[in-house]
ROKE-960126 format. One record per residue (C-alpha): x, y, z; residue in three letters. Coordinates in pm, whole numbers, plus 50000, padded with zeros to 5 digits. Layout:
// residues N
XYZala ...
// end
This chain:
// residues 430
269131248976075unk 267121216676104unk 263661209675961unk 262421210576313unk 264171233076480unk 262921259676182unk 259491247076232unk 259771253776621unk 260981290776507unk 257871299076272unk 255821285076537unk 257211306376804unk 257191336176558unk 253661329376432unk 252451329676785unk 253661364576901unk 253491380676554unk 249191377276522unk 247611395576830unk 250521426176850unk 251761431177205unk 249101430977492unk 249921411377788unk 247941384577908unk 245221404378149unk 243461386578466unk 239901399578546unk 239311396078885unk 235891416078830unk 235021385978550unk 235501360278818unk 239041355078739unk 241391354079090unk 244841351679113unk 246441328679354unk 249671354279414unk 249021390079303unk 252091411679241unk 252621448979157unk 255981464479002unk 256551504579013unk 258351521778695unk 259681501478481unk 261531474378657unk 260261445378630unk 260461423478964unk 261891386378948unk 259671360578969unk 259211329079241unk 262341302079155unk 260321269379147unk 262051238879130unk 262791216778809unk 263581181978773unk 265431176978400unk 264531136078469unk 261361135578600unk 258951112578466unk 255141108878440unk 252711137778566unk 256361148978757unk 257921155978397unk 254671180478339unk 255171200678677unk 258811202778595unk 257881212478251unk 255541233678419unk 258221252078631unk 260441261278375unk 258151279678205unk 257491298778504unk 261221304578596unk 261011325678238unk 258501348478396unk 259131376678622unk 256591384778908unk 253641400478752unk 253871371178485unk 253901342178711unk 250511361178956unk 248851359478592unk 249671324078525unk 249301310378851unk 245731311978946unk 243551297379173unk 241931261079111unk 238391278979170unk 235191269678956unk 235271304578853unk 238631297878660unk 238111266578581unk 234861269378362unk 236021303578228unk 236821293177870unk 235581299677537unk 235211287477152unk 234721323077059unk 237981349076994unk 237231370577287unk 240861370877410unk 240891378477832unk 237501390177836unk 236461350277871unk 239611332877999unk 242601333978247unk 245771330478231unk 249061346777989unk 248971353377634unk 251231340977386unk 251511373577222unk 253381388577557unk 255981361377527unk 259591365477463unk 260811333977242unk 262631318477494unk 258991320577726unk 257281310077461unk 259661280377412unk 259381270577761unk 255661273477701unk 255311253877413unk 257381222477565unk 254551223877866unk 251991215977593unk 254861188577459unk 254921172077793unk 250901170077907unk 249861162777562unk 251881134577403unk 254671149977107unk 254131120876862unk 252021120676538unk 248061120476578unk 248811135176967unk 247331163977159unk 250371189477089unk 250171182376712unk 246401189376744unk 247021222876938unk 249661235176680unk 247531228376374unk 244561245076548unk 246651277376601unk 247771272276262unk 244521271576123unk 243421306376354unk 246501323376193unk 245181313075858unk 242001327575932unk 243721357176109unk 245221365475740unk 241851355075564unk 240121385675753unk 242981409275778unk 243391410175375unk 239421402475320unk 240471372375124unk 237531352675322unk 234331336075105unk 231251350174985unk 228161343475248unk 226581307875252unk 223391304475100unk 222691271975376unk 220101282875627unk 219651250775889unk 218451255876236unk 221251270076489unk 219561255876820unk 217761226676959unk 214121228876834unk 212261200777032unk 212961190877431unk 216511200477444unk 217881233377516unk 220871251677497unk 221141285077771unk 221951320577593unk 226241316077653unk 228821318077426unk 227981282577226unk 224431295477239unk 223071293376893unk 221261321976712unk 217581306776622unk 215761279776702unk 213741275176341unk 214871246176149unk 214801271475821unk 215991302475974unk 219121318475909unk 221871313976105unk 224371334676257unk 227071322476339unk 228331319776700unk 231871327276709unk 232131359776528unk 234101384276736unk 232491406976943unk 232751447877004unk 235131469376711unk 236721443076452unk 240211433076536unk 242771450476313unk 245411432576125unk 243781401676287unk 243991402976615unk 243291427176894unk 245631416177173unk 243841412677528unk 240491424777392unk 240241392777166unk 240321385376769unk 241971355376574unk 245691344976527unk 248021316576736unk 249061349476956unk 245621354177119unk 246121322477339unk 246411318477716unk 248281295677930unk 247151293378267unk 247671267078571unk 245291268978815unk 246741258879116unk 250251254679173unk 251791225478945unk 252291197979176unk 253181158879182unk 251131151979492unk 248941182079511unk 245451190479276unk 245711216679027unk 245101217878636unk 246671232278300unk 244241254778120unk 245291264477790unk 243201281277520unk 242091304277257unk 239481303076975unk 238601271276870unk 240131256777177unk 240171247577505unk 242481222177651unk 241731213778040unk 243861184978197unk 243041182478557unk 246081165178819unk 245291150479140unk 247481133379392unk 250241124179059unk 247711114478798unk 245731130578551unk 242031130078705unk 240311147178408unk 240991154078050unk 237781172978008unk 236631193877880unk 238021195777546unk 236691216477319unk 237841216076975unk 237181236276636unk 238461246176329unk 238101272376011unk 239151268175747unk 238541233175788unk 241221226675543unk 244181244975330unk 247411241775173unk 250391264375211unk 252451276874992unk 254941247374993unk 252201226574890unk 251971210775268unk 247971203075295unk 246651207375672unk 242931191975786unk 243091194176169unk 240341180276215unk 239871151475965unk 240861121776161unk 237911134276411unk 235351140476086unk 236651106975949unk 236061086176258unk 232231096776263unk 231621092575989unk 233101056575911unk 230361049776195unk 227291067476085unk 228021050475673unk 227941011575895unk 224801019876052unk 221881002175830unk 219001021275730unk 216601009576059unk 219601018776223unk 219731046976113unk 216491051276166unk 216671044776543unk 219961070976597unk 218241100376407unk 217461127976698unk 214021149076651unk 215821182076769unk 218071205676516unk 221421220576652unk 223641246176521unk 226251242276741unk 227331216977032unk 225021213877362unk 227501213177586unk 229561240277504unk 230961268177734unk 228631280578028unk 227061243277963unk 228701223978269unk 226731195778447unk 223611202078154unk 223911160978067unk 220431151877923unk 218571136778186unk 217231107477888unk 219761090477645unk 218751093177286unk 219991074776968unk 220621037676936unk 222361018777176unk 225821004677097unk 225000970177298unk 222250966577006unk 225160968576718unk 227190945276557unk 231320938576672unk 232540955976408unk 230210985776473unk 231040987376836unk 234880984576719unk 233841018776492unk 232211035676787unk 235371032177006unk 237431043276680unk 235241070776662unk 235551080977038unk 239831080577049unk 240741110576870unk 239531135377163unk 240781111377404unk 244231110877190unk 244481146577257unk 245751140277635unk 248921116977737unk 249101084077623unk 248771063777926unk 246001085278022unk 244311081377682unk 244861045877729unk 243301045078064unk 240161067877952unk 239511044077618unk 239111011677873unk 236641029878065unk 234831037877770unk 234901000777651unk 233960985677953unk 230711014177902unk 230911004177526unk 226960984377567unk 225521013077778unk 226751038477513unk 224571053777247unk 224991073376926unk 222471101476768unk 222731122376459unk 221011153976352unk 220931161375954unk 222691144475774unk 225381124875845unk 227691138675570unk 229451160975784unk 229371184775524unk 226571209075574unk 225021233575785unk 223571214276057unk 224681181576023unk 225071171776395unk 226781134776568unk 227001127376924unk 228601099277117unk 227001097977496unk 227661071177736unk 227741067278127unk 230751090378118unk 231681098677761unk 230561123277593unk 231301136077249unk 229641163176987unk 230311171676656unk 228321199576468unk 229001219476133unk 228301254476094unk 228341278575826unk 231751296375794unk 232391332875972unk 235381342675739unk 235081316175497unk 231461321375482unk 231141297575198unk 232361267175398unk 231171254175706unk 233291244975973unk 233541221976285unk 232791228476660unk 233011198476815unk 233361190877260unk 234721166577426unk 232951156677804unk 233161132278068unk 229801125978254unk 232141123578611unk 235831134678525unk 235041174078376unk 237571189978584unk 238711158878805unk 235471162478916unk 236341185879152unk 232741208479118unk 229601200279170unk 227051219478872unk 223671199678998unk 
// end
């Protein structure tokens, strides 16, 4: 057996073998509504919808066909809970936390046969670019890194507490709503608790199928709206620590927000001596930025508030801060500006590459207007320590938190936004 097709085989093992065998679950009471509901009696199971594929399709066309295949796996009551209606209510329903269906639509891996989950994984391949530093590498190492943590908790092997007690919320004019990325005190020295620790009875062996927990199994795929090369609809695809949105419209990708992105253990090495960081060449970016910035400068970017987590996290759509804060990138030098757009890329990377492309000449063309704030300090490396990127439609957030499993580490949330392209700007949150 190849090296990759053995790698495709552990992945497609690791991601039914976490979260045990609940199938993905639809709440249509939690605002969740499927486009095509379907029933089955006994225990047949009744065939799905045959849609069509084209092997040579190219461009967004190669993603619906993509997009097809996995849904010619799936019999009927599959396909009515992947294929869901592009409504707000689906579209804003996901989550950094490990709450499983309880906060997001769509299938989970964990129900998947291998060949479905095959089918599913080469969706991801297609949208989000199969190359080195691309969004499919990114998703893998993420679920990766949840399995790792999945084991961590399972076998107690996790850290002792931290001893790091910085503020978990905005303390001055911003503010941050009680949702899921809602922090846990707004006291620059009181404790924190951290805000993705799994809710109700603790998930056993690492995972607790539908009802939520870590491990690459406990992630949905979902496409709201029927996948289309002329039609609007969008691939929603996460889990803890993730949540991938690509909005289509009309044959082209009309939003790649939001994107939230996380990891714990920030890094580790298996036992084949293979080193993973997920998130490093986002860390790094920053914080080649913040170490140009001059003292005045720095002076000039420090924020007044304290955060604990990201401010536009889940349940946060549309909350843009009315006032831009930080220094402005027209005021720095070339080489700074260069930084800034360096610094920007790798949560743009994490969609196709002509889209990514597309997105990144926006953002230059912005590049004056754009400004960039820090909270902390601008190590990256503490409870706290808090970066943001906002322009007239960028938006980017990095935060460090102390560690729920590895509670001697912290650990990176981090989200993604467009001021006018969240969802292919199809809702209106004013």
């Amino acid at each position: 057996m190849s090296k990759e097709r053995t790698r495709r085989a552990r992945s497609r093992r690791a991601w039914r073998g976490i979260a045990g065998v609940a199938a993905g679950v639809v709440l249509v009471g939690g605002g969740f509504v499927a486009a095509n509901a379907a029933t089955t009696t006994g225990d047949a199971k009744k065939a799905g919808v045959h849609y069509p594929v084209d092997k040579k399709a190219n461009g967004v066309a190669s993603v619906v066909s993509a997009a097809n295949t996995f849904l010619n796996t799936l019999d009927s009551d599959q396909q009515a809970a992947t294929v869901l209606d592009f409504s707000q209510a689906n579209a804003t329903a996901w989550s950094n936390l490990p709450c499983g269906s309880t906060c997001r639509p769509g299938i989970q891996f964990s129900s998947l046969s291998d060949g479905q989950l095959a089918a599913a994984e080469n969706v991801l391949k297609v949208a989000l670019g199969s190359g080195k530093d691309t969004g499919y590498e990114h998703v893998l190492e993420t679920l990766k890194a949840d399995d790792v943590l999945a084991s961590a908790q399972s076998t107690g092997s996790g850290s002792a507490a931290p001893t790091d007690g910085a503020s978990s919320a905005p303390s001055a004019d911003a503010s941050v709503s009680d949702s899921a990325s809602a922090s846990a005190s707004a006291s620059a020295d009181a404790s924190v608790t951290p805000t993705d620790v799994p809710t109700g009875a603790p998930p056993s062996g690492g995972g607790g199928g539908g009802l939520g927990g870590y491990g690459s199994g406990v992630y949905f795929l979902a496409f709201l709206g029927t996948p289309s090369a002329d039609g609007t609809w969008q691939l929603h695809f996460g889990g803890h620590h993730l949540a991938v949105n690509v909005t289509y419209k009309d044959g082209k990708v009309a939003g790649a927000s939001p994107f939230f992105t996380g990891v714990e253990p920030t890094s580790w090495t298996d036992d084949d001596g293979t080193t993973h960081a997920p998130m490093a060449k986002f860390r790094d970016g920053l914080l080649k930025l913040t170490s140009s910035l001059s003292t005045a400068q720095l002076a000039k970017a420090k924020l007044s508030e304290s955060f604990g987590d990201v401010l536009l996290g889940p349940g946060e759509d549309g909350q843009f801060p009315a006032t831009k804060e930080g220094i402005k990138a027209g005021s720095l030098s070339a080489k700074q500006k260069k930084l800034v757009l360096e610094a920007i890329h790798p949560w743009v990377a994490d969609v196709d590459d002509a889209t990514a492309k597309q997105l990144m000449k926006t953002y230059a063309k912005e590049l004056d207007q754009t400004y960039v704030a820090y909270s902390g300090g601008t190590g990256l490396d503490a409870q706290g320590d808090y970066v943001r990127i906002d322009g007239p439609s960028v938006w980017v957030e990095f935060v460090c938190q102390n560690g729920v499993v590895y509670r001697d580490q912290v650990h990176y949330h981090t989200v993604y936004r467009d001021h006018t392209r969240d969802y292919g700007s199809e809702f209106s949150f004013s």
